[in-house]
N, C-alpha and C positions, 0 to 999 in steps of 0.2 A: 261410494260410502255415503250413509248419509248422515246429517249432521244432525245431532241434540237440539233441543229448544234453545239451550242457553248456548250452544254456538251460534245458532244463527240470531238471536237477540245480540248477544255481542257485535256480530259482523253490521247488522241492522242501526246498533251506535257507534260505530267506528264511521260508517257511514255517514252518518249525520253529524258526527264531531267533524269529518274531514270536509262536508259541505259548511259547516257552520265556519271554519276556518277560511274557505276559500271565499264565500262573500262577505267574513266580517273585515277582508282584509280592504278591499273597497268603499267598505261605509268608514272604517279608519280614514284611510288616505282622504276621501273626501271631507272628514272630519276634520281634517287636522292633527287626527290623537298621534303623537309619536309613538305612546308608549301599547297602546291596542298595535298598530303598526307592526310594532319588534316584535309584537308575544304571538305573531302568527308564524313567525320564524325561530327556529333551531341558534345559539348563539354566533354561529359562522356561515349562516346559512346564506344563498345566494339567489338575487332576483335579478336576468339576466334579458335585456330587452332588443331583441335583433338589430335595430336599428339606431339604436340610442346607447349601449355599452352594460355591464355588470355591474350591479351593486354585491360589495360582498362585505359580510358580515351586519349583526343584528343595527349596529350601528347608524352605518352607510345606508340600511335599509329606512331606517326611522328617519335619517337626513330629507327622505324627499320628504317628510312634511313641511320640511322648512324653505325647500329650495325656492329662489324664487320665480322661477318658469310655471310649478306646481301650485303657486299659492298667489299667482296671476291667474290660473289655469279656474283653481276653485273661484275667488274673485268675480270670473267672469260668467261662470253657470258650464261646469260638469261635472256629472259621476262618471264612474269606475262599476262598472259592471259585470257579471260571468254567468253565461247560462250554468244551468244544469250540469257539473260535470259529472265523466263515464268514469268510474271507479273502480279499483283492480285492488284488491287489499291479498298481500304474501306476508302470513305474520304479522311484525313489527313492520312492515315496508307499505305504501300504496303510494300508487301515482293513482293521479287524476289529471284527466282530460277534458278542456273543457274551450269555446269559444269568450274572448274578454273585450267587452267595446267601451270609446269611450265618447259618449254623444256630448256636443257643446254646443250652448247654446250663441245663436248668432242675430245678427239685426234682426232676420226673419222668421226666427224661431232656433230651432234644435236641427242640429245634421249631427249624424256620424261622422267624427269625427278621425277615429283610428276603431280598427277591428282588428284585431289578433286570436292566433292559432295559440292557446298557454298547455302547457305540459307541467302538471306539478307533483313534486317527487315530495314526500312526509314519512316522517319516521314516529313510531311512535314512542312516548317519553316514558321514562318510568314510573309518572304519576299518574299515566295512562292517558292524559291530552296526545293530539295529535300537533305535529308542528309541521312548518316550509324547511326542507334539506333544499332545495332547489327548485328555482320558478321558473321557465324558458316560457318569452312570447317571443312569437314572430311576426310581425306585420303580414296581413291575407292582403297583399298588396303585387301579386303575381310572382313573389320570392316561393322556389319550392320548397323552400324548409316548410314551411308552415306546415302546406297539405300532409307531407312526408310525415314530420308530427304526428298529425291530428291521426292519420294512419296505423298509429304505433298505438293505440286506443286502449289494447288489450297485453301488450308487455311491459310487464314490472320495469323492469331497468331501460 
């Protein structure tokens, strides 16, 4: 079937609402902003970090601008970054897939610091923004979830 102009103009800003979301959530955190933070999330939505535990709800999610591991972290010189993610939009529904690093800076400059496999599930709202239902990284730390993930590139759920 093929599609109208105005459907695929549509899919073309859902698009780019659902990339705008997923790297304004990084310039937040390193921001500081709690409240950019939350508005990238659904009000129970969950940001789930393989090796560090769940955040759930908008709240919990705004908390790491405060924590203070995170705000030693910023302090010291990192962003929060996400390549490119591969996007799958069903309706109201799209996951994205995408690689998330977080380089810090050290006496000799910048390393990589952490690299994660992220998965992220968005629903869309009925004012027609896109939001976070669910975030999953996995540390690319030789843990098979991650590859497994990153795998799943192309299935909605």
């Amino acid at each position: 079937m093929t599609k109208t102009i105005e459907q695929r103009l549509l899919e073309l800003e859902d698009r780019e609402a659902i990339r705008q979301v997923i790297c304004g959530y990084g310039y937040a955190v390193d921001g500081l902003n709690a409240e950019a933070v939350g508005s990238c999330y659904v009000d129970d939505g969950i940001y789930a970090v393989g090796d560090i535990g769940a955040y759930k709800g908008r709240e919990a999610i705004e908390a790491i601008t405060r924590d203070s591991g995170h705000l030693g972290l910023v302090a010291g010189g990192t962003a929060h970054m996400s390549t490119p993610p591969y996007i799958v939009i069903e309706g109201d529904r799209a996951v994205a897939t995408c690689h998330t690093m977080v380089p810090k800076h050290e006496e000799t400059g910048f390393i990589l610091w952490r690299l994660s496999a992220s998965r992220i599930n968005l629903a869309r709202q009925e004012d027609g923004t896109w939001k976070i239902v669910h975030r999953q990284n996995w540390m690319l730390d030789g843990n098979p979830a991650g590859p497994a993930m990153l795998g799943r590139l192309k299935e909605i759920s």
